[in-house]
C-alpha positions in Angstrom: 12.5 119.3 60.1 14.8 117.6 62.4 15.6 118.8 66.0 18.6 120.1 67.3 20.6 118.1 69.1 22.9 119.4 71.6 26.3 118.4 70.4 26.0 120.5 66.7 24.6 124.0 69.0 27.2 123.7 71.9 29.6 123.4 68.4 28.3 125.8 66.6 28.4 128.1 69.0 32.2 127.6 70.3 31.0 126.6 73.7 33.1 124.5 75.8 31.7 120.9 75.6 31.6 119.0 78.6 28.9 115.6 79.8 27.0 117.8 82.0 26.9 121.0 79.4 26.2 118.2 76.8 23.3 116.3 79.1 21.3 119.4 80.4 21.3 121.2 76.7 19.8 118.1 75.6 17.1 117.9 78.3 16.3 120.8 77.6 15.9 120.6 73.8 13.8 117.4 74.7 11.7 119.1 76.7 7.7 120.1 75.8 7.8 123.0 77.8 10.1 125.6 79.9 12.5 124.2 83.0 13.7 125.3 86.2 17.1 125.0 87.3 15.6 123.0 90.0 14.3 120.8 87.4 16.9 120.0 85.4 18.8 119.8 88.5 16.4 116.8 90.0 17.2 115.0 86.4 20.8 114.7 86.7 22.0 114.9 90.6 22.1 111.3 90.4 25.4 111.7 87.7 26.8 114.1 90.1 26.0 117.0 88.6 25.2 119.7 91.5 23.0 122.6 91.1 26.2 125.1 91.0 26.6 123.1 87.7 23.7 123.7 86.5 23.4 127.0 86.7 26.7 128.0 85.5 25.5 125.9 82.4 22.3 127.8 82.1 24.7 131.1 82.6 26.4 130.0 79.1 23.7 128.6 77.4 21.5 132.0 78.1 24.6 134.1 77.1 25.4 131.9 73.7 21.7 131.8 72.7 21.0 128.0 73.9 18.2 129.1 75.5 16.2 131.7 76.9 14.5 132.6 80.1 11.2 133.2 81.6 11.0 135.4 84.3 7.3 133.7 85.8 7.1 135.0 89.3 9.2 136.9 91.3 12.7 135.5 91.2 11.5 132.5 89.5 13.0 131.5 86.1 12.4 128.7 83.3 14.7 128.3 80.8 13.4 127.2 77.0 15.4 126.1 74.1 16.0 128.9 71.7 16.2 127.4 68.4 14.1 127.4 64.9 12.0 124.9 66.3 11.0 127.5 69.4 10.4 130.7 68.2 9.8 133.1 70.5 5.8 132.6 72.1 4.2 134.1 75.1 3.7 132.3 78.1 0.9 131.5 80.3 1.5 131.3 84.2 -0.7 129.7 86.6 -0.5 131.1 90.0 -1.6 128.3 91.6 -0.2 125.6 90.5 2.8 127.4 89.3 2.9 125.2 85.7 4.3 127.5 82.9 2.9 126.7 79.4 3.7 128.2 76.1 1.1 129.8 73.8 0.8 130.3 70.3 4.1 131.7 68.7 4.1 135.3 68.0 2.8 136.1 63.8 4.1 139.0 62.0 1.7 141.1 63.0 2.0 140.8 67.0 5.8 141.3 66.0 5.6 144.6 64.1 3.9 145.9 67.0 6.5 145.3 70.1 8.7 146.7 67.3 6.8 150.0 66.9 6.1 150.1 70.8 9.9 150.5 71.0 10.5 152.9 68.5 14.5 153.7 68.5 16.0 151.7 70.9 17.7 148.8 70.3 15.4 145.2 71.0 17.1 142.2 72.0 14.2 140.2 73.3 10.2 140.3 74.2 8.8 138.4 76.7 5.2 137.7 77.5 3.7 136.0 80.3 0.2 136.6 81.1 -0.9 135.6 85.0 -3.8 133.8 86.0 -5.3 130.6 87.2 -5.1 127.6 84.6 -8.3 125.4 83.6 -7.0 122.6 85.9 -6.9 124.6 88.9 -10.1 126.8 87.9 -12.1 123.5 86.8 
């Protein structure tokens, strides 16, 4: 299956195409795991893109379905492409080295459940993120 590549989504999608829009949806399509805004901020400030930039990207790209969001720790966010070739996985945090690393994706079964859990309200997202230490920082 071939990946997505950021010029069909932000088409597809009716979003506004511009380089930076166009640059950071494809870093973050490339990418092997979640970003921070500081991250993909560090990969393109030397285009000119500023962090404002970035996050009003992130703003669109969360609100057309680009991507999604982690919420990690506190106020801290990482932002994963949303696309067939992500489905939607829990995370694993470490708390001490503050790496984020996806898990195994979710099977039917896991599914049904957060599905029964919330009876008749209306589910637009799960997230998971289970907390710990990982096996480079406990090792």
């Amino acid at each position: 299956m071939e990946k997505c590549k950021a010029d069909n989504l932000l088409k597809v999608t009716n979003t506004v195409k511009t380089e930076p829009r166009e640059e950071l949806l494809r870093l973050i399509l490339n990418s092997d795991a979640p970003v921070t805004a500081s991250d993909l901020h560090s990969m393109v400030k030397d285009k000119g893109t500023d962090l404002a930039t970035v996050y009003r990207a992130l703003k669109v790209f969360t609100e057309k379905g680009l991507v999604r969001t982690v919420h990690a720790e506190g106020s801290q966010v990482f932002y994963e492409k949303s696309c067939e070739h992500n489905p939607p996985h829990p995370h694993f945090f470490c708390e001490s080295c503050g790496k984020l690393e996806c898990m195994k994706p979710y099977g039917f079964d896991e599914s049904a459940l957060f599905m029964r859990l919330a009876k008749d309200r209306d589910v637009r997202s799960v997230e998971l993120v289970i907390k710990g230490r990982c096996t480079v920082c406990t090792g």
